[in-house]
N, C-alpha and C positions, 0 to 999 in steps of 0.2 A: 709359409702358408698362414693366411688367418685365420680363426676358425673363433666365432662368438654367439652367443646365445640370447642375447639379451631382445628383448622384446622390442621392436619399432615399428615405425608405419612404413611400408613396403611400399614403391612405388611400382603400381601394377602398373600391365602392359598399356603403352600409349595413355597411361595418364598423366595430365598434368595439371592435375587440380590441384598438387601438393605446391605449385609458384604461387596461389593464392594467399595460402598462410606462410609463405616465407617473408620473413623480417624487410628483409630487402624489396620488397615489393610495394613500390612509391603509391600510396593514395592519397588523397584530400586530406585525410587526418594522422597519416605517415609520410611525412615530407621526407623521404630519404632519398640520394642523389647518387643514383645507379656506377655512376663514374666512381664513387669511393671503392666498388669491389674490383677496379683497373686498375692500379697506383703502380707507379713506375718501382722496379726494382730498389732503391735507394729511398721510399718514405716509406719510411719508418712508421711515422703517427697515422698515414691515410691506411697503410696496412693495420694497424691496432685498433683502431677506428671501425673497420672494415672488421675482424676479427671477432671486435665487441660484440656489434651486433650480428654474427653468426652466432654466440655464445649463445646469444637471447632466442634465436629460432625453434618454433619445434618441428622445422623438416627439415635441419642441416644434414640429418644422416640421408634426408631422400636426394635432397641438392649432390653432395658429394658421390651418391650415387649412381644420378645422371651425368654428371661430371666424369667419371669415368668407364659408365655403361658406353656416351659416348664421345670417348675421347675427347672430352672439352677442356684445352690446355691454357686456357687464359683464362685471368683474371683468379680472384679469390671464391673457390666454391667449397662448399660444403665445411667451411672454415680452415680452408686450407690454400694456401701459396700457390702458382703457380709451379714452384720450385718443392714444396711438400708433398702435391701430389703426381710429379713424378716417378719417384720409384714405385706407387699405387697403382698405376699405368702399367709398366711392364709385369705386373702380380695379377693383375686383376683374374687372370683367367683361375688361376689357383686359388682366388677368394673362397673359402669355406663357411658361409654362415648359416647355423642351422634355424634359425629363425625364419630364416628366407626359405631353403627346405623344407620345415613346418608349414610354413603360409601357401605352399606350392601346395603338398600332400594334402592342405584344406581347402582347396580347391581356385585358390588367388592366382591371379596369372600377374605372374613376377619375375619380373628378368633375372636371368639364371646362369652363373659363369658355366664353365664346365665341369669343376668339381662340384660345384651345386648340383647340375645336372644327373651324376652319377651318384652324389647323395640320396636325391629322388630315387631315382630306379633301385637303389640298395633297401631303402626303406620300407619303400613300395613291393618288393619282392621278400622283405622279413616278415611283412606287415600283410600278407596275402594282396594288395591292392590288384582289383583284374587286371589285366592285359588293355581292354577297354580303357578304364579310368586312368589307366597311366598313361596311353596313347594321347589322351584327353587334356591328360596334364600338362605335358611336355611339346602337345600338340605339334603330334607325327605319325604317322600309321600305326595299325592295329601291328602291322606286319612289324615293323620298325621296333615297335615297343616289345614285342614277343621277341627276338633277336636280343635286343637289351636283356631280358628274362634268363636267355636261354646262357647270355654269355657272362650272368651273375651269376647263374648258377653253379655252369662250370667252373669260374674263379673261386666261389666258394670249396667247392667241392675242392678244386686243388691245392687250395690254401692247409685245409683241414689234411691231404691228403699227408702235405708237405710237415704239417706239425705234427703229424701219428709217425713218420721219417723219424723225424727230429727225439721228438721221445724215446722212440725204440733205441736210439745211437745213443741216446743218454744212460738209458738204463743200462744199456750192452757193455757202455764204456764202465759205470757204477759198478756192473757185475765181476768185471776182466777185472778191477780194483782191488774186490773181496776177494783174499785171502781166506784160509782152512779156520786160522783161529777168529776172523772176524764173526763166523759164526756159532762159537760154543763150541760148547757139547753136552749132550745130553747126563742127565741124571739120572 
């Protein structure tokens, strides 16, 4: 799983204002020639090339993100291979970024794996967030979101149930350990 924090610009839902300020995006006074992010498996320089100026972007983290939100297996995105984003493909759903999380919980509508998703609702339920507002977030029913509520909570609670278990066996085992002289004797 990955899991990062680091601050970027999220590409909300259905936006795609972030290909404006991608590198790669040929204008009148950026002559760059869309074909270098295709480069046949064996070039080397047109991949490096291509690479560079992903390096130079400040949306490669959104590019790479569309690139995988959906499924886009060709060519060079988000500075990465065809063959690099791969294994990123089959994980994606596991993606953990609390960034993305954050932007979600402030109210950004940003595409969201599944473990993001239940990052949300975990937050949102620490964090008192209504039933409403999460509904709102995740954009799902009132009813929907309250279920999510009701099945953190339980997990919570059996979590907790399961480590007050776990302590008491520890203690029990600690106690069965002590011996007469482990404890003194009085003066």
């Amino acid at each position: 799983m990955t899991t990062t924090t680091s601050p970027v610009r999220h590409r909300s839902l259905g936006d795609h204002t972030w290909q404006d300020q991608a590198v790669c995006t040929p204008t009148e006074y950026n002559l760059v020639d869309p074909e270098v992010f295709f480069p046949g498996p064996e070039d080397a320089a047109t991949i490096v090339t291509a690479k560079t100026l992903c390096g130079q972007c400040p949306v490669v983290r959104a590019c790479l993100d569309a690139a995988l939100e959906t499924n886009d297996t060709h060519g060079i995105r988000g500075g990465l291979t065809e063959a690099e984003r791969e294994h990123l493909h089959t994980k994606i759903a596991d993606r953990l970024d609390y960034s993305r999380v954050n932007a979600t919980l402030a109210g950004r509508d940003i595409h969201l794996t599944k473990a993001e998703r239940r990052a949300v609702v975990l937050a949102g339920y620490r964090h008192g967030v209504r039933v409403e507002r999460l509904a709102w977030l995740l954009k799902i029913t009132d009813e929907h979101a309250l279920k999510l509520y009701r099945e953190t909570r339980r997990a919570i609670r059996h979590r907790q149930i399961a480590e007050d278990a776990a302590r008491a066996t520890t203690a029990n085992e600690t106690a069965d350990q002590l011996g007469r002289d482990d404890f003194g004797t009085a003066a």
